[in-house]
C-alpha positions as CSV (number, residue, x, y, z in Angstrom):
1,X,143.0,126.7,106.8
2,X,141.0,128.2,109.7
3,X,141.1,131.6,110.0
4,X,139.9,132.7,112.9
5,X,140.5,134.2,116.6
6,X,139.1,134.7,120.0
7,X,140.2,137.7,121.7
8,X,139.3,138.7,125.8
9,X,140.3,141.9,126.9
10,X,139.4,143.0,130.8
11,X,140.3,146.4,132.4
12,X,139.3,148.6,135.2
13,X,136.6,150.2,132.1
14,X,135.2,147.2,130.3
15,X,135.5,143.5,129.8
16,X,135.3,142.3,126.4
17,X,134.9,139.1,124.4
18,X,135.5,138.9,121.0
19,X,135.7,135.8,118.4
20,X,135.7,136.4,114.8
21,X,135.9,133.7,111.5
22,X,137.1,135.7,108.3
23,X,135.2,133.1,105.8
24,X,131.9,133.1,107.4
25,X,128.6,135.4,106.7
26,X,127.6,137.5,109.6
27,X,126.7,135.1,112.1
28,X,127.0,135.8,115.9
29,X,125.6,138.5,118.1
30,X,126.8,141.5,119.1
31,X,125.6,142.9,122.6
32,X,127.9,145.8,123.8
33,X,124.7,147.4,126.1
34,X,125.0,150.0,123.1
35,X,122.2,149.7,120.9
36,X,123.0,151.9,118.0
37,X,126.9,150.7,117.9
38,X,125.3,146.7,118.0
39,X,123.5,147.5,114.6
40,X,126.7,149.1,113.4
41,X,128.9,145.8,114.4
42,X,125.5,143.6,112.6
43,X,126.9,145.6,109.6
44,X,130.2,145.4,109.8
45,X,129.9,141.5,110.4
46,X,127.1,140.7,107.6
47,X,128.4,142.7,104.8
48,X,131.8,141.9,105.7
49,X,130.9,138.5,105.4
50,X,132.7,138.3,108.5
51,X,131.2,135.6,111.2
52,X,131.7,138.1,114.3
53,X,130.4,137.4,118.1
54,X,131.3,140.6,120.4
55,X,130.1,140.4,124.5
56,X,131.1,143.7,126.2
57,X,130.3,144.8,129.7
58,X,131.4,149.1,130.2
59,X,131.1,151.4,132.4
60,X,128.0,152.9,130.5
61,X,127.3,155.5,133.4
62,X,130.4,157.7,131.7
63,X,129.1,157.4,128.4
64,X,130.2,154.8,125.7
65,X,133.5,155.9,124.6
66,X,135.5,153.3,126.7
67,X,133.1,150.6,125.3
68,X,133.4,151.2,121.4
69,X,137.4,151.9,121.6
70,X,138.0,148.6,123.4
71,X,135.9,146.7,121.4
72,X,137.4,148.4,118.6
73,X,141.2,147.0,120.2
74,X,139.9,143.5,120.3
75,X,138.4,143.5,116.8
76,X,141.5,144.6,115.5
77,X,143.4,142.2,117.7
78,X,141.0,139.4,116.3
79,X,141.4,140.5,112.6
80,X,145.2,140.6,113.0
81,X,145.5,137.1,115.2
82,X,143.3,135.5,112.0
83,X,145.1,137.0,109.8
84,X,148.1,134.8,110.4
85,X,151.4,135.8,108.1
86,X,148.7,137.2,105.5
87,X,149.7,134.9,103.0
88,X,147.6,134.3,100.3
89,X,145.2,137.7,101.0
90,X,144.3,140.3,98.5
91,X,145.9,142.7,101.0
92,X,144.3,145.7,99.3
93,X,140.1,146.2,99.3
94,X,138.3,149.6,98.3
95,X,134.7,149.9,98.4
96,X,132.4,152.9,98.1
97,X,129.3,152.9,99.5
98,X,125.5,154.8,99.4
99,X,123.0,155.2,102.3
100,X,120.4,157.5,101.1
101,X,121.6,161.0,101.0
102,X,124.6,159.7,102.4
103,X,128.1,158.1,100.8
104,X,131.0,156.7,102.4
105,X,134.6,155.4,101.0
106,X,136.9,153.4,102.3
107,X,140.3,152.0,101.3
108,X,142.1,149.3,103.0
109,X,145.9,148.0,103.0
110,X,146.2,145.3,105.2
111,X,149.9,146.5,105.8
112,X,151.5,145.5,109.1
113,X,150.9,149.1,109.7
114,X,148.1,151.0,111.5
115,X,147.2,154.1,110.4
116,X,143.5,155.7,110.1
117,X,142.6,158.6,108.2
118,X,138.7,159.2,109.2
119,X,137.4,162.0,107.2
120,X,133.8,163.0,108.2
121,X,131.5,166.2,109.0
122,X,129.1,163.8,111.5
123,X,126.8,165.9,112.8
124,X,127.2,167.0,116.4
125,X,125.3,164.6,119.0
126,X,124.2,161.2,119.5
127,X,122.3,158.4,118.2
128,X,121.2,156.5,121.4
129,X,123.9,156.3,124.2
130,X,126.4,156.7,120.9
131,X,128.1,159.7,120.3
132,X,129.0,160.4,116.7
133,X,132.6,161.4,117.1
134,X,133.0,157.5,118.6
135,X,132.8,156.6,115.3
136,X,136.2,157.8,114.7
137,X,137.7,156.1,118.2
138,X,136.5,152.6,116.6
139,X,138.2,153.0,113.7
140,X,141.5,153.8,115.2
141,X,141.4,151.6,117.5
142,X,140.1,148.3,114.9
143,X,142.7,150.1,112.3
144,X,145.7,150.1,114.8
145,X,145.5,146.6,116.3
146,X,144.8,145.2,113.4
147,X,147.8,146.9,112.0
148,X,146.2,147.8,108.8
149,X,145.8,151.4,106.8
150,X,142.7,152.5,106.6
151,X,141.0,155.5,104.8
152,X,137.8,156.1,105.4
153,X,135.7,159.2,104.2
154,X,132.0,160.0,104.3
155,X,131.6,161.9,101.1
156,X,128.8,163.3,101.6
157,X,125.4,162.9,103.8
158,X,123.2,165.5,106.0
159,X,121.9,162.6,108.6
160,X,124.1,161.5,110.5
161,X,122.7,157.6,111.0
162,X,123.4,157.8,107.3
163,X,126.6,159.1,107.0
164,X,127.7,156.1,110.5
165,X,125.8,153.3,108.4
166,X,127.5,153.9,105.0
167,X,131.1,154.4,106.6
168,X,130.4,151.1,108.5
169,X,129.4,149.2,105.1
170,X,132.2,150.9,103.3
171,X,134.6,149.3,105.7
172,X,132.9,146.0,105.9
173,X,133.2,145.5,101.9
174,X,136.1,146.7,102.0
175,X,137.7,144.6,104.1
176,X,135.7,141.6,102.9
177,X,137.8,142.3,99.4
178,X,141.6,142.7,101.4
179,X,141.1,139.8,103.4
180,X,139.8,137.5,100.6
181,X,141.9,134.5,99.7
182,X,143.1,135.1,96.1
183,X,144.6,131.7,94.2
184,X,146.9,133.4,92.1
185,X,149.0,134.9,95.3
186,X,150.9,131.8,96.9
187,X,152.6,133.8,99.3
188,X,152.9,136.8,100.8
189,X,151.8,140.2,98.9
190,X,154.7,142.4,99.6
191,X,158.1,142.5,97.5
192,X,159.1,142.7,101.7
193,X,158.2,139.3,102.2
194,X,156.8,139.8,105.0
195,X,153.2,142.0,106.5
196,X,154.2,141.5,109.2
């Protein structure tokens, strides 16, 4: 079973390519002409083992924020199009992960409905052309479209590179464990029948 999607997204703001495999291992490149949020998507895509090729094209002279939440929408659209009737998935993932002096957690129920709770005191400012509080606009907008639930806190952490980096792993490994195939579940995880 292939599980995989290819997602184009084109708007006034941006235009966006996306295709993702759930069962690969970080291959593809990312190249959203924002250099800190590329090595955040090289995260998200290696540790959640998560073959992932993003193009995106913004209008960079207002600042990022209309880049990272659309690529955020067609990740999520990707992840949810792959997905298929989610039959078969662990549905559930939880990972908590260190970066230094920094810690991040993240719990994920692939659920049919999107919901993020973000919890983080980022620093104010930015880390290239990224501002921090973009960190939160990806997550909604990946945790929406993809209709899952996601909570995500940084724990703790004083730097905010850090405190980005381990909230990106956190998902990543997270969703790497609700997306796996498990052989004991022949259909659909939910006493609903349906994720859907």
């Amino acid at each position: 079973m292939s599980r995989r999607a290819e997602i184009d997204r084109t708007t006034a703001e941006t235009e966006i390519h996306v295709s993702l495999e759930l069962d690969g291992g970080g291959a593809g490149e990312r190249d959203t002409g924002v250099g800190f949020f590329d090595h955040m998507l090289d995260l998200l895509a290696r540790h959640g083992h998560i073959d992932l090729v993003v193009r995106a094209q913004g209008d960079l002279d207002t600042g990022a924020h209309h880049t990272v939440e659309d690529v955020g929408i067609c990740i999520g659209q990707a992840l949810d199009e792959a997905l298929g009737n989610r039959a078969g998935i662990n549905r559930f993932g939880q990972a908590t992960v260190p970066m230094d002096e920094a810690r991040a957690s993240c719990a994920i129920d692939i659920s049919g409905r999107g919901l993020c709770a973000f919890d983080a005191r980022l620093p104010p400012g930015a880390s290239g052309n990224f501002d921090h509080e973009l960190t939160e606009e990806f997550f909604r907008a990946l945790a929406l479209n993809a209709r899952l639930t996601l909570h995500l806190t940084v724990e703790r952490g004083t730097n905010a590179h850090h405190m980005i980096e381990a909230s990106f792993k956190s998902l990543a490994r997270a969703l790497r464990s609700a997306v796996a195939l498990d052989p004991s579940e022949h259909g659909v995880p939910s006493t609903k029948g349906t994720l859907v």
